[in-house]
C-alpha positions, 0 to 999 in steps of 0.5 A, a space after each residue: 723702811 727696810 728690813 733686818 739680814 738674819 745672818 747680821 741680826 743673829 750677830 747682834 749687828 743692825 744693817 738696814 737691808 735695801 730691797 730695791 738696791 741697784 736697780 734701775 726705775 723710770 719714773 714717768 710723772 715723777 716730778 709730783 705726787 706719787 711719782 715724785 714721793 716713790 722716787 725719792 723712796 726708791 732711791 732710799 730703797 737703793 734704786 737709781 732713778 729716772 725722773 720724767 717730767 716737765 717740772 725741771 725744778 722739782 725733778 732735780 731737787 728729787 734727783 739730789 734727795 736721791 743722792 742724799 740716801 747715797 743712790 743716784 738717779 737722773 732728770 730727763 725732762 720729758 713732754 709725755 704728748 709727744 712719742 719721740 720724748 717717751 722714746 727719749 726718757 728711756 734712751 737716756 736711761 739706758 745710756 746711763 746705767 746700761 739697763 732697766 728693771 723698772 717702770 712705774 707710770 704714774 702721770 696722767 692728767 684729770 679733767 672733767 670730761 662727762 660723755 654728753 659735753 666733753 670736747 675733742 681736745 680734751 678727749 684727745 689730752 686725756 689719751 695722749 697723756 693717759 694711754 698713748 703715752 703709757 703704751 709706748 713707754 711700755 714699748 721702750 720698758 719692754 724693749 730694754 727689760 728684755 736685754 736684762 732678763 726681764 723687769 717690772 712695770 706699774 701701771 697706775 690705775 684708778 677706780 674710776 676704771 670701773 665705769 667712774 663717775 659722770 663727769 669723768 667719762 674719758 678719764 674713766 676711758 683711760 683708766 679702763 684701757 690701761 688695764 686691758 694693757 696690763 693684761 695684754 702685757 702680762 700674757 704676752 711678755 710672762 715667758 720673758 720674765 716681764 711682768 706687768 701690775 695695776 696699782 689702783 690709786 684712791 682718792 688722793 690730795 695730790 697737787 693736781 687734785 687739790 687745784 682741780 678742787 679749789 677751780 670749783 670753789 672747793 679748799 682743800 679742807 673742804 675737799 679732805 672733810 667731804 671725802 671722809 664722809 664718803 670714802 668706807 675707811 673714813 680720810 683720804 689716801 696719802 702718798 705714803 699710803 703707797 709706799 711699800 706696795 710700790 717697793 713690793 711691785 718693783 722689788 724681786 720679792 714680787 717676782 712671781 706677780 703678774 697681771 694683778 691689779 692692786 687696790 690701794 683705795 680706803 676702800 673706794 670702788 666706784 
């Protein structure tokens, strides 16, 4: 990743270009699948990283890949149900680097919630984890991107904001509300140069589908075969499908962006 200065290339010299260099991102769920994958590329990128998550293993062993590309970046261990720890995960980034640019949402959880049989406690997972918890994580973005000049926040969409499948109603619910606050946010917050984007994710392999999968007999083999033969562009995404459109989202080549949402789906819209 990475692009070439003019000025250097025209002198014969390669310097990689970092397009994410010292800025400061938060990262809720970022401990696995996309959330963990785009830390440790935007700590390539130049970003110092903060890692939300309850996975303290997997959220330190990102945070020392980070260093290894020569940023920094730190764990914040950080149960999302709970208001005071989302509060929390951005106090602590703000005590450590003195700002924040960035905020991508990634967590969120997936049961199987159909409308005629969902019970009330998974109804009420679902949006403590989904959107309860994604608004006031924004509340603390906002609060501290303002202090900066402005910044970017990344809500992670899904397809199934569109209506979704049968036995995904209150995740359907979730995701749909989600882009209401994206577009509430980038409305009411443009003329503070905060601006707010729906990154709608695909069909993806992450550790929480594939697990969902094999609880209903379904390997991961037989999970990526099916999907094939239903997604338009013939596989799956893959995290590092999602990659460069999240460097573009976070980066200041994006600085004009707001209130888009951004598909990413081999074509999928349920």
């Amino acid at each position: 990743m990475g692009s070439i200065r003019l000025d250097e290339k025209m002198k014969g010299e390669k310097v990689e270009f970092k397009r994410l260099k010292d800025k400061v991102i938060v990262i809720s769920g970022g401990t696995k699948g996309v959330g963990r994958a785009f830390a440790e590329i935007a700590g390539q990128e130049g970003a110092k990283v903060i890692i939300g998550g309850r996975d303290e293993k997997a959220g330190k062993e990102a945070v020392r890949n980070i260093k290894i590309f020569g940023s920094d970046g730190i764990f914040v261990h950080t149960d999302l149900a709970k208001v005071t720890e989302c509060r929390n995960l951005f106090d602590k980034a703000f005590e450590q680097y003195g700002k924040i640019d960035g905020f991508f949402n990634y967590a969120g959880v997936t049961p199987v919630s159909p409308l005629d049989t969902c019970e009330e406690d998974i109804f009420d997972w679902i949006m403590d984890v989904n959107f309860k918890a994604a608004f006031f994580c924004c509340q603390q973005a906002i609060k501290y991107m303002r202090m900066n000049g402005g910044g970017s926040i990344v809500l992670t969409g899904s397809a199934h904001a569109w209506g979704g499948q049968k036995d995904r109603a209150a995740y359907a619910c979730s995701k749909g509300v989600l882009r209401i606050l994206m577009e509430h946010i980038s409305h009411q917050y443009a003329n503070e140069m905060i601006r707010c984007n729906y990154l709608t994710l695909g069909w993806t392999p992450t550790e929480g589908e594939v697990e969902l999968r094999k609880s209903q007999g379904e390997s991961e083999a037989e999970l990526r075969k099916r999907a094939a033969n239903i997604l338009p562009m013939g596989r799956m995404c893959e995290r590092s499908d999602y990659m460069e459109g999240l460097v573009y989202l976070m980066s200041d080549e994006s600085a004009m962006m707001t209130g888009s949402t951004f598909r990413l789906t081999a074509g999928e819209y349920i």
